[in-house]
GUSE-173849 format. One record per residue (C-alpha): x, y, z. Coordinates in steps of 0.05 Angstrom, whole numbers. Example, Ala and Ser with C-alpha at 12.3 -4.5 7.8 and 13.67 -1.06 7.14 Angstrom:
// residues 2
+--------+--------+--------+
|     px |     py |     pz |
+--------+--------+--------+
|    246 |    -90 |    156 |
|    273 |    -21 |    143 |
+--------+--------+--------+
This chain:
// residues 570
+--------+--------+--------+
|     px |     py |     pz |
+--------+--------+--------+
|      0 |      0 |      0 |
|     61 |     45 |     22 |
|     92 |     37 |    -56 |
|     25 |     45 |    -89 |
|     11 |    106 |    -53 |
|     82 |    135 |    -71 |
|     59 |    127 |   -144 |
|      5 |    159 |   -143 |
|     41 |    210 |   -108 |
|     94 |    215 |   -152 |
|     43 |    211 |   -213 |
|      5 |    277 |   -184 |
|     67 |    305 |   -172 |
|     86 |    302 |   -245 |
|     13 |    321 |   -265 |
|     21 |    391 |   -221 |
|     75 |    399 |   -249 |
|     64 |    399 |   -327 |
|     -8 |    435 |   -319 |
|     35 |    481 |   -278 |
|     84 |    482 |   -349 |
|     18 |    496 |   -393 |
|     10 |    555 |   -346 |
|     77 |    577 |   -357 |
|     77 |    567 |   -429 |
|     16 |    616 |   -425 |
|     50 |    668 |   -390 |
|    103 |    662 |   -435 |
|     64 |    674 |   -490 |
|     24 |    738 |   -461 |
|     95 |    764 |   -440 |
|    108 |    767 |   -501 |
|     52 |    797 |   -531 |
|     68 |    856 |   -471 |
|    132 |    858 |   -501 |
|    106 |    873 |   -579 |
|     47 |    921 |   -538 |
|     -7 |    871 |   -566 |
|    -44 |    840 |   -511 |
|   -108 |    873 |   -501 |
|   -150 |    848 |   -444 |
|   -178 |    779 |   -441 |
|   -249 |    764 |   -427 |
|   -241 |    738 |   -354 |
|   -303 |    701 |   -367 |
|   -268 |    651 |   -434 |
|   -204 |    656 |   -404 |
|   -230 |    620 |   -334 |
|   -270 |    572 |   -382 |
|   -210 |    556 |   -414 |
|   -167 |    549 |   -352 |
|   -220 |    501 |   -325 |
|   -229 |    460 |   -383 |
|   -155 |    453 |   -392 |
|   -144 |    431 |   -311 |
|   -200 |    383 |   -314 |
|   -161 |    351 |   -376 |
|   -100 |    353 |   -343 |
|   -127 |    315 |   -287 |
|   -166 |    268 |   -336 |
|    -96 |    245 |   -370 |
|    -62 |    243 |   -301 |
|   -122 |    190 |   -276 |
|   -123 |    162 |   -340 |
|    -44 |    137 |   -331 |
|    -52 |    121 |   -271 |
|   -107 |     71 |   -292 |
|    -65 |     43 |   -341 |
|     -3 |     29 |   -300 |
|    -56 |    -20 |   -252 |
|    -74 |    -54 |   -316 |
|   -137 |    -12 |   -338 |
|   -158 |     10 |   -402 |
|   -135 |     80 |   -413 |
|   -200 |    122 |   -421 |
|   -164 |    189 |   -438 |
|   -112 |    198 |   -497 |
|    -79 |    258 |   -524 |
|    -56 |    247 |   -599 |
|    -17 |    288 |   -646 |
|    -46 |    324 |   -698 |
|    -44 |    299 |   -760 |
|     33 |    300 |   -791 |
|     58 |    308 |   -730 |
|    124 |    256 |   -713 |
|    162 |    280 |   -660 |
|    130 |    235 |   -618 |
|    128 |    165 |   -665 |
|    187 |    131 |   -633 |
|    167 |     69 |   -588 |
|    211 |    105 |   -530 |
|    152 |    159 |   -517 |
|     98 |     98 |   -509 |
|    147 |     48 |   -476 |
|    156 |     83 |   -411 |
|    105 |    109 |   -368 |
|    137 |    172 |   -354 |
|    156 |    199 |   -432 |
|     85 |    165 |   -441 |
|     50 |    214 |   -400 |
|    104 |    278 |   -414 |
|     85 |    277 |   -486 |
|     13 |    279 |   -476 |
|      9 |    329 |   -419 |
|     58 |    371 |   -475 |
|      3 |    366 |   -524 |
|    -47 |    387 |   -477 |
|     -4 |    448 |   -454 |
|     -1 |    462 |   -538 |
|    -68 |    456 |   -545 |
|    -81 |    502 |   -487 |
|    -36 |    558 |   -509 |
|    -68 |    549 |   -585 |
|   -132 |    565 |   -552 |
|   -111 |    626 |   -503 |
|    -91 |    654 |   -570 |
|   -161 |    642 |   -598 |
|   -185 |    685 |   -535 |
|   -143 |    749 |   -538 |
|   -187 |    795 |   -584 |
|   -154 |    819 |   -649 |
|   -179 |    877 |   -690 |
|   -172 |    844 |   -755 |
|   -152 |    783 |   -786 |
|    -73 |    795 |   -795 |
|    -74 |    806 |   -721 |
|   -106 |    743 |   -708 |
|    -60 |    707 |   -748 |
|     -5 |    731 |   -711 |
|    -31 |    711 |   -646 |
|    -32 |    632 |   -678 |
|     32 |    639 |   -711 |
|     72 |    663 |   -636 |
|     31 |    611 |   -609 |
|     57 |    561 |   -650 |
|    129 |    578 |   -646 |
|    125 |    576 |   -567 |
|     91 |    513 |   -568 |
|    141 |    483 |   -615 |
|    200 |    511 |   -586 |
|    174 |    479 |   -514 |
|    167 |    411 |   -538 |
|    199 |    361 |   -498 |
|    242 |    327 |   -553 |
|    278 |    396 |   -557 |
|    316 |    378 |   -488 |
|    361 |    331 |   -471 |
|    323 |    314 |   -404 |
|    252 |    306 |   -429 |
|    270 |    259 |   -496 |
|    280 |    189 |   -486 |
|    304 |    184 |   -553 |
|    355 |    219 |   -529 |
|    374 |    173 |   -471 |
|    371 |    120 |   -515 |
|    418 |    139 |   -565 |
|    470 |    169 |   -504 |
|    463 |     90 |   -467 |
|    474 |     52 |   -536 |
|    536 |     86 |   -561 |
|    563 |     95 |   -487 |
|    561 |    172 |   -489 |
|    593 |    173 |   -555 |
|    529 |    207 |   -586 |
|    528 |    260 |   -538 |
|    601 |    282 |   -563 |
|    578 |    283 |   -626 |
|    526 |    317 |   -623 |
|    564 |    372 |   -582 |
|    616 |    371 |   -639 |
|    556 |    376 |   -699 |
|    535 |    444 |   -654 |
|    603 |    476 |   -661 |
|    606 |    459 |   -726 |
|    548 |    498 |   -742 |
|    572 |    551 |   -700 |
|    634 |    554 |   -736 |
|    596 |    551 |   -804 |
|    530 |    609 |   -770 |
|    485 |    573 |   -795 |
|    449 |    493 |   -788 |
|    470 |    450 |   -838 |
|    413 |    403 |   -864 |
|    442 |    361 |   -894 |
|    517 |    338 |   -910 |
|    534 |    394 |   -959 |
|    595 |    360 |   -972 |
|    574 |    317 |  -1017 |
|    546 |    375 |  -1067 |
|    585 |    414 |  -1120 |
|    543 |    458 |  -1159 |
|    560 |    438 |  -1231 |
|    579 |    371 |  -1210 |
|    527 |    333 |  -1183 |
|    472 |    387 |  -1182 |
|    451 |    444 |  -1233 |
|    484 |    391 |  -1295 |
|    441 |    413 |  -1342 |
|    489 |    428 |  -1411 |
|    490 |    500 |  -1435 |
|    537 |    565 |  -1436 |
|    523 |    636 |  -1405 |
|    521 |    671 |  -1463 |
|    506 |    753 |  -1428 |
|    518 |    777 |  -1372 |
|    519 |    843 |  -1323 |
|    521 |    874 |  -1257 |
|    462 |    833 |  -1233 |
|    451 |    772 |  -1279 |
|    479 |    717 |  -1320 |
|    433 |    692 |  -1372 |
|    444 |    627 |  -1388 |
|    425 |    581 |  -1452 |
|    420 |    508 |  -1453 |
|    442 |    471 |  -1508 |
|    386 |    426 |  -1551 |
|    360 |    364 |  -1536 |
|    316 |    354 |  -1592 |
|    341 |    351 |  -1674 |
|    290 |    402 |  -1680 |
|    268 |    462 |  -1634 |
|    207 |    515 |  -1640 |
|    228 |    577 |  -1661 |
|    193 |    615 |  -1604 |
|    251 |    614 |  -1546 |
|    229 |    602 |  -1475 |
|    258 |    649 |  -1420 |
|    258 |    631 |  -1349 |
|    260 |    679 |  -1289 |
|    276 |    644 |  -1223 |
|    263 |    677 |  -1150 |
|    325 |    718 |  -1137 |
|    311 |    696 |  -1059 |
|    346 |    631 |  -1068 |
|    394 |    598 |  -1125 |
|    357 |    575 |  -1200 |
|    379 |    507 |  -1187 |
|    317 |    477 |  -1157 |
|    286 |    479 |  -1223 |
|    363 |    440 |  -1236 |
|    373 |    397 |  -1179 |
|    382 |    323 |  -1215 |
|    370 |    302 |  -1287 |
|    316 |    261 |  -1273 |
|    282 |    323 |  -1233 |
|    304 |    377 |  -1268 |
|    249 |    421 |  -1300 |
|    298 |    461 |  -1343 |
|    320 |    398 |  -1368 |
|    247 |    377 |  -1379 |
|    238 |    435 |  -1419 |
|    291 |    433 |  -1463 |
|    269 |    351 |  -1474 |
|    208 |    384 |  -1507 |
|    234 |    423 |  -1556 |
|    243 |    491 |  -1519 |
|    309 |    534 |  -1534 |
|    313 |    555 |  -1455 |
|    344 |    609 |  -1433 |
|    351 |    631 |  -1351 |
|    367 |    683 |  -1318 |
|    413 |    658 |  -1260 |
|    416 |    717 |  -1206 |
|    475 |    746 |  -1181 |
|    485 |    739 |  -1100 |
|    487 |    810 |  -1072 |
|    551 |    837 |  -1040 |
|    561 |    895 |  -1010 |
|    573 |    934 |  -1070 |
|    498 |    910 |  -1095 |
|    470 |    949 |  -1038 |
|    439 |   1010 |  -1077 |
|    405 |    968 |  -1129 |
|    328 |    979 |  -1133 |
|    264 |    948 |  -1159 |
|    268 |    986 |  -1220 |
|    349 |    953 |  -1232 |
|    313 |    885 |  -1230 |
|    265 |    894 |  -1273 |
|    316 |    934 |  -1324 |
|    379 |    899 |  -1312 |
|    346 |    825 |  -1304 |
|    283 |    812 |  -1350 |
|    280 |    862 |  -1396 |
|    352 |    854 |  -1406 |
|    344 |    779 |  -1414 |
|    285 |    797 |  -1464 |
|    328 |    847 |  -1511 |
|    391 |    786 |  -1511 |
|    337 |    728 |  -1530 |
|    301 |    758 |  -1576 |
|    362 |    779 |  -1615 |
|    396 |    710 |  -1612 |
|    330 |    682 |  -1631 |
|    315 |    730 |  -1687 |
|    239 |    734 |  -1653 |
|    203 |    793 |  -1631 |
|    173 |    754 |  -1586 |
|    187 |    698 |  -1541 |
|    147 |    653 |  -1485 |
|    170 |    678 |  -1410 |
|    161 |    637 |  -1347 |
|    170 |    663 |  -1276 |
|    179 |    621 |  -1212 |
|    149 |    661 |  -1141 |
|    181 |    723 |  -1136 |
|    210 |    710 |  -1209 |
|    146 |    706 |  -1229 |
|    130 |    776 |  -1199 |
|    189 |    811 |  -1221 |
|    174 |    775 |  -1296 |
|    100 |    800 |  -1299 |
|    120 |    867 |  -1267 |
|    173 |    874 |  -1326 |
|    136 |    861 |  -1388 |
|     76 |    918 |  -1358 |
|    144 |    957 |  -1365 |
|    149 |    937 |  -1429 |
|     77 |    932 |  -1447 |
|     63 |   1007 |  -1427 |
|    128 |   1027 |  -1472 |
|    100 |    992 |  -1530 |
|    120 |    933 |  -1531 |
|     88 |    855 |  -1540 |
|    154 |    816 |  -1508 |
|    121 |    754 |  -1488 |
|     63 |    712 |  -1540 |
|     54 |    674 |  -1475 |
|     63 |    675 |  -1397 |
|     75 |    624 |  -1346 |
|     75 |    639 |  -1270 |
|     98 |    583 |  -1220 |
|     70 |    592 |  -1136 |
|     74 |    663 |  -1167 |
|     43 |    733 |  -1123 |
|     13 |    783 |  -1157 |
|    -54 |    803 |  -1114 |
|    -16 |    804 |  -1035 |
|    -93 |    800 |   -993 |
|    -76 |    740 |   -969 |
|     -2 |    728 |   -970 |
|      3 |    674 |   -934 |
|     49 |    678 |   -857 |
|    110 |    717 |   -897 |
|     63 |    775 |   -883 |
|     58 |    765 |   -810 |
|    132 |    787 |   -810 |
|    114 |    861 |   -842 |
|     75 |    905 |   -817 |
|     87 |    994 |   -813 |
|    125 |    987 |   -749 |
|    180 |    941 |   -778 |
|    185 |    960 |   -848 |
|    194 |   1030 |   -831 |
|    260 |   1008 |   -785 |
|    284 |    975 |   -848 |
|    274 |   1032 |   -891 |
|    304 |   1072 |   -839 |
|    365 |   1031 |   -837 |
|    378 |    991 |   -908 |
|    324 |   1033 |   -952 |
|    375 |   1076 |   -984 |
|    430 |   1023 |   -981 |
|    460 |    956 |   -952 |
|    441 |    889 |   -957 |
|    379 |    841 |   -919 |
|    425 |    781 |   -902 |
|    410 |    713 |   -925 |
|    415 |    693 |   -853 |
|    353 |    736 |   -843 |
|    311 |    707 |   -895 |
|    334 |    645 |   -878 |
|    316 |    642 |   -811 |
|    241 |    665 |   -830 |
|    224 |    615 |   -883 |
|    253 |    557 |   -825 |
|    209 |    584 |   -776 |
|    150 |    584 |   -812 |
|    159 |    505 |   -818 |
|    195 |    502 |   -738 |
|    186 |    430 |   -725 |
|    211 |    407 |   -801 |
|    265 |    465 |   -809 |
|    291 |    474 |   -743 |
|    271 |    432 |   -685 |
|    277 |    368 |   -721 |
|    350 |    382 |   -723 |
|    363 |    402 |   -666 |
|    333 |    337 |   -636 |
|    376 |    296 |   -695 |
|    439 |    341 |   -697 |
|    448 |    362 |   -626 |
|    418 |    312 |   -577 |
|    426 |    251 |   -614 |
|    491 |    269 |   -650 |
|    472 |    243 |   -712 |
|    497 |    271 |   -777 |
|    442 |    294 |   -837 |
|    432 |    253 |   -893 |
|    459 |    273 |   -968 |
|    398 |    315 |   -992 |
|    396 |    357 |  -1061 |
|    333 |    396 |  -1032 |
|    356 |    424 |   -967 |
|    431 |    434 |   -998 |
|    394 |    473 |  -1050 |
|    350 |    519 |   -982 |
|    406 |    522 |   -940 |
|    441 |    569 |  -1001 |
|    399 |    626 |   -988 |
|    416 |    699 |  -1025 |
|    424 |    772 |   -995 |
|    376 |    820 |  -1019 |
|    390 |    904 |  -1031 |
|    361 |    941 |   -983 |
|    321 |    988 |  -1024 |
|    296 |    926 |  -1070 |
|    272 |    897 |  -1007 |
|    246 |    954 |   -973 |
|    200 |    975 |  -1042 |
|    180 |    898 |  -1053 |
|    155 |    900 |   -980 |
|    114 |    968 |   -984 |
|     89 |    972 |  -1042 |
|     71 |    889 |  -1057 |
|     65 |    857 |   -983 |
|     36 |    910 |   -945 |
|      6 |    961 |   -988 |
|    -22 |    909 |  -1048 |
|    -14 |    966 |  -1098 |
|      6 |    915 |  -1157 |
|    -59 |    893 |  -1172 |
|    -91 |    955 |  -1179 |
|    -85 |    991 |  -1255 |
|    -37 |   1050 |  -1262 |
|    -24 |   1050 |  -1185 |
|     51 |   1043 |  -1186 |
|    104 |   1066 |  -1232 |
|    158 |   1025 |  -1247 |
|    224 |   1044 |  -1293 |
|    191 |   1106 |  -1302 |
|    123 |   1081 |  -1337 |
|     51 |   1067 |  -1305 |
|     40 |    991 |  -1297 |
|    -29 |    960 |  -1304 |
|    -26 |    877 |  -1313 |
|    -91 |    888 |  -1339 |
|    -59 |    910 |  -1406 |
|    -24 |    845 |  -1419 |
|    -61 |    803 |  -1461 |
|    -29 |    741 |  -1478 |
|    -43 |    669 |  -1455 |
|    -28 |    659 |  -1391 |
|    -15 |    591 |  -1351 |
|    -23 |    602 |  -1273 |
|      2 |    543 |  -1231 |
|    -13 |    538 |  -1149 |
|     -6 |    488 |  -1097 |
|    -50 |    467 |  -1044 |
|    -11 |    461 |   -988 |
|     44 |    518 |   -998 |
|     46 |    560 |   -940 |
|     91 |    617 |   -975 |
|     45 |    629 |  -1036 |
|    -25 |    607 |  -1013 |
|    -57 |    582 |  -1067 |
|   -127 |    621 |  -1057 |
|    -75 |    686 |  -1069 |
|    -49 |    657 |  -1132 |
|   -116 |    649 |  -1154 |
|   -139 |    724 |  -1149 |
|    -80 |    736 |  -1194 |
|   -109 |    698 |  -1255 |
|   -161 |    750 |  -1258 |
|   -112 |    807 |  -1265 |
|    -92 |    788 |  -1335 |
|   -119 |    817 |  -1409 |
|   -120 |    754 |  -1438 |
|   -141 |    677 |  -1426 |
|   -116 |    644 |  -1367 |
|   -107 |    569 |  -1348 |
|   -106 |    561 |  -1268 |
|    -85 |    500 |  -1242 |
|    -72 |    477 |  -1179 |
|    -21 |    424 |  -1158 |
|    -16 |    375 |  -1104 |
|     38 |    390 |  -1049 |
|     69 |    451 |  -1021 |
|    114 |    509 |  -1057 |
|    172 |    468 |  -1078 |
|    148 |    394 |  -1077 |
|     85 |    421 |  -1117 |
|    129 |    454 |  -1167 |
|    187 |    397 |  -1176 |
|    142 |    339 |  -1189 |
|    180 |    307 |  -1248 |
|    128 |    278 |  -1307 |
|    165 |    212 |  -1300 |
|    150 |    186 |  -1237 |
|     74 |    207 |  -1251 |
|     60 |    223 |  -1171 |
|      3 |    261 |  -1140 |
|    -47 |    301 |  -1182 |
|    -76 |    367 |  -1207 |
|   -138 |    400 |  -1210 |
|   -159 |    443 |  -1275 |
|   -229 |    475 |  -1286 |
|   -228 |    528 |  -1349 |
|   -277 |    574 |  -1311 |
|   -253 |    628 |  -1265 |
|   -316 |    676 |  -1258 |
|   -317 |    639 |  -1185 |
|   -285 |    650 |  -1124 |
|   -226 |    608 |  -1099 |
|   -273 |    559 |  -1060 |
|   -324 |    553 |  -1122 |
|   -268 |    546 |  -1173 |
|   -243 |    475 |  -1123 |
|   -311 |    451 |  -1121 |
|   -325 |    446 |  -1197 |
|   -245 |    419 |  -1205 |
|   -229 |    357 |  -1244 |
|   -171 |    317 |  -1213 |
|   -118 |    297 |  -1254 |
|    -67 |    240 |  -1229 |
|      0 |    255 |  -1248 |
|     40 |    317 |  -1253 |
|     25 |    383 |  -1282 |
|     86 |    384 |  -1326 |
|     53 |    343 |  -1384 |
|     -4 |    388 |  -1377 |
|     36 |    454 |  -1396 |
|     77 |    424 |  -1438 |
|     18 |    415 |  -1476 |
|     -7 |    482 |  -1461 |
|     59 |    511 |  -1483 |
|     61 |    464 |  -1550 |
|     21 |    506 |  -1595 |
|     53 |    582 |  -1567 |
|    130 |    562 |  -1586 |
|    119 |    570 |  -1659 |
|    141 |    537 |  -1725 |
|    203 |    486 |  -1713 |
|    267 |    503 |  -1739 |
|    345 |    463 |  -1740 |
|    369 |    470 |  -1667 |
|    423 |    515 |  -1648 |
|    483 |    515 |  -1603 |
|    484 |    576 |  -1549 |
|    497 |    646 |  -1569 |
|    507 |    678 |  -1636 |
|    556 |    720 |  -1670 |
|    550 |    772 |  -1623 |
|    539 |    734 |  -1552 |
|    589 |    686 |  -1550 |
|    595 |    629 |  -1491 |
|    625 |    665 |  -1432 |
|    625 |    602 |  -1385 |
|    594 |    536 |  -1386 |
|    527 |    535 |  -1349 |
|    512 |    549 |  -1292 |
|    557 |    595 |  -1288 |
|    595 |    633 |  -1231 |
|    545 |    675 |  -1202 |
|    506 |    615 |  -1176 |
|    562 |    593 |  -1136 |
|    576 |    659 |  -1098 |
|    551 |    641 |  -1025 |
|    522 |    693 |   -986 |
|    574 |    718 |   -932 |
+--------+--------+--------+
């Protein structure tokens, strides 16, 4: 009687204290919503509710293990949501203890999500703030980030005698030493080697860009050339990471003269560029150089997220100048109309922009460290937690993986680029309304351009939301194709035809809203790539002999990819 009584004593104490850790979780949160002078008063009413429905769970899970260790069925469970791992290992079910910390955790994260629910917001932004801090507080209190709480952990320090715990101490300094976490083993990686293989020369270059051209794959090419504007935010060669993913290389298999524009990685002495030097010194550059080589006046232009923006942005340059560039359009996870931008907006707002305009506006640099660290933190538990569980506690070292080698080679970003992108795109939304900005010295109204457009989203990206990239088909002249992809940003976008995985949805009307468009949706199985290539087929013109790069006058510089796309941001 003496033992079972010191269980259940040392059970409660345990239950006090993680309901006493939800409570400090809590505090933590609102401390920090002081902090950012955002925590209006809580109804006392919901937030004793709350408090009570979150103790009487508490005490339901502590009863509920305590039933189960005298041989009872456990009436009360706490599961993850849905995608959740962190807590699939046998070690958090196998001991009583880890057992019960992981689902007293979950109730503490569930509790917090909820206060958040509670604190009144004045509009919708607001409120999606109050999830997103949340979320990260949560996340970042999870008990497989510590060394104490994950049995994991133990595991791995008992098996290898300690060894793992050196390791994983050594991994940390490593990553010190490098300021950054390494994903995977970038070792193994050589741009031009193993990733970005695709055969071609840069054939122009300047200050800002090298514009590549890839040499034929076909006897016979259209005579329409294909340009290709990547994000300038991170390196061209996720649309070149392998030959049998590679999308440039898929393009070029059907028939496409390609040419990219590989982004240079801003120094220093990059600082003063603007907006305006993007669009001159990176598309409409690109456009002049093509269509000369390819004797065209015009040619079919693709963008890729904030390529894509940059691209549409620059042919309204040229559009409102007098000139057709483009006989077609394709935008890839692409913004154009910024109401819903997904949680990147959550991270600008008046208050911050104007300190960055106040301190990089008129010159310097947004690190790549920066931008970095905000894309990992909108995916915490995948980007950033996860390795600090496999990295640091159990010493392990990260797989060989083109992807994350690819996001851990992030770019710098001028200041007064930046700083205009943000106001005038993120938080003002002024590109989707005609003649409201002027860019290179011209009026811009998307409106104006009239040529066939193809518009591709994904469901699940959480940088470009997908309803967002929907409200941008409607901004266009002429006929667009919307369809949406399976998977997130990157996944969504890199789905090579060949392994013919996940689907697509296509549905030719758009006179409904995002919801309404879904509903009436075919689904396709497969990848979208077939799709636009057959889209593109008809747009890229008679076919012609095929062509090595350049011409008389742009002769191969370097072979592709080129030296700007190894510069690493310092």
């Amino acid at each position: 009687m003496a033992q079972e009584s010191n269980g259940h004593e040392a059970f409660l104490g345990s239950a006090m204290q993680f309901m006493q850790a939800g409570q400090g979780m809590a505090q933590q949160f609102m401390e920090y919503l002081g902090q950012a002078n955002a925590a209006p008063a809580v109804d006392p009413q919901a937030l004793t509710a709350l408090q009570k429905q979150f103790m009487n769970q508490q005490m339901a899970l502590w009863q509920s293990m305590l039933a189960k260790q005298q041989g009872q069925e456990q009436q009360f469970t706490v599961t993850p949501e849905q995608g959740d791992r962190r807590f699939a290992a046998p070690e958090w079910r196998d001991s009583p203890v880890f057992d019960y910390l992981h689902q007293a955790y979950l109730l503490n994260a569930q509790y917090l999500k909820q206060l958040a629910e509670t604190v009144p917001a004045n509009d919708e932004k607001t409120r999606e703030r109050l999830r997103f801090l949340a979320r990260q507080v949560a996340d970042a209190m999870a008990p497989t980030n510590f060394a104490a709480t994950n049995p994991e952990f133990i595991k791995q320090a008992l098996e290898t005698q300690g060894q793992s715990i050196t390791d994983g101490i050594n991994n940390l300094l490593e990553d010190f030493q490098r300021g950054r976490m390494a994903m995977t083993d970038e070792s193994v990686f050589e741009i031009g080697k193993n990733i970005a293989t695709t055969e071609g020369a840069v054939i122009f270059e300047n200050d800002l860009m090298q514009l590549i051209q890839y040499a034929p794959l076909t006897p016979k090419v259209g005579a329409r050339p294909l340009l290709v504007v990547p994000p300038c935010i991170n390196k061209f060669y996720i649309m070149d990471l392998q030959p049998d993913n590679s999308l440039i290389r898929f393009m070029v298999e059907q028939g496409n003269t390609v040419f990219l524009v590989s982004w240079r990685n801003p120094l220093e002495d990059c600082g003063h560029l603007t907006w305006d030097d993007y669009l001159e010194r990176g598309p409409i550059e690109a456009l002049r150089v093509v269509r000369e080589i390819g004797k065209t006046p015009q040619v079919n232009a693709l963008g890729f997220c904030v390529g894509g923006t940059i691209l549409s942005s620059a042919l309204a340059v040229l559009k409102a100048r007098g000139d057709d560039a483009a006989a077609s359009l394709t935008l890839l996870t692409t913004l154009l109309d910024f109401s819903e931008p997904g949680e990147i907006g959550l991270f600008i707002d008046e208050q911050g922009l104007a300190m960055r305009e106040a301190t990089i506006g008129k010159g310097g640099l947004l690190p790549a460290r920066d931008l970095q660290n905000t894309f990992s933190f909108l995916r915490a538990n995948d980007l950033v937690w996860n390795y600090v569980q496999s990295k640091y506690l159990k010493g392990q070292k990260p797989p060989a993986f083109d992807l994350l080698y690819w996001n851990s080679d992030s770019t710098n970003l001028p200041g007064p680029f930046a700083c205009w992108y943000m106001r005038n795109l993120y938080l003002d939304n002024n590109l989707r309304l005609p003649g409201k900005l002027e860019m290179c010295g011209v009026r811009v109204n998307l409106g104006d351009l009239d040529m066939p457009v193809y518009l591709l989203a994904t469901r699940e990206d959480h940088i470009v939301p997908w309803r967002s990239a929907y409200l941008g088909a409607r901004l266009f002249g002429g006929k667009a194709r919307f369809v949406l992809g399976a998977s997130g940003h990157v996944a969504g976008v890199i789905n090579p035809a060949s392994k013919n995985k996940r689907s697509f949805w296509i549905n030719p009307n758009l006179k409904n809203d995002a919801e309404g468009w879904l509903a009436a949706a075919e689904e396709k199985p497969g990848s979208w790539w077939n799709d636009w290539a057959a889209w593109l087929k008809p747009l890229t013109g008679a076919t012609r002999a095929q062509r090595l790069p350049g011409s008389v006058k742009y002769k191969p510089i370097e072979p592709a990819p080129g030296r700007y796309v190894k510069e690493r941001a310092i």
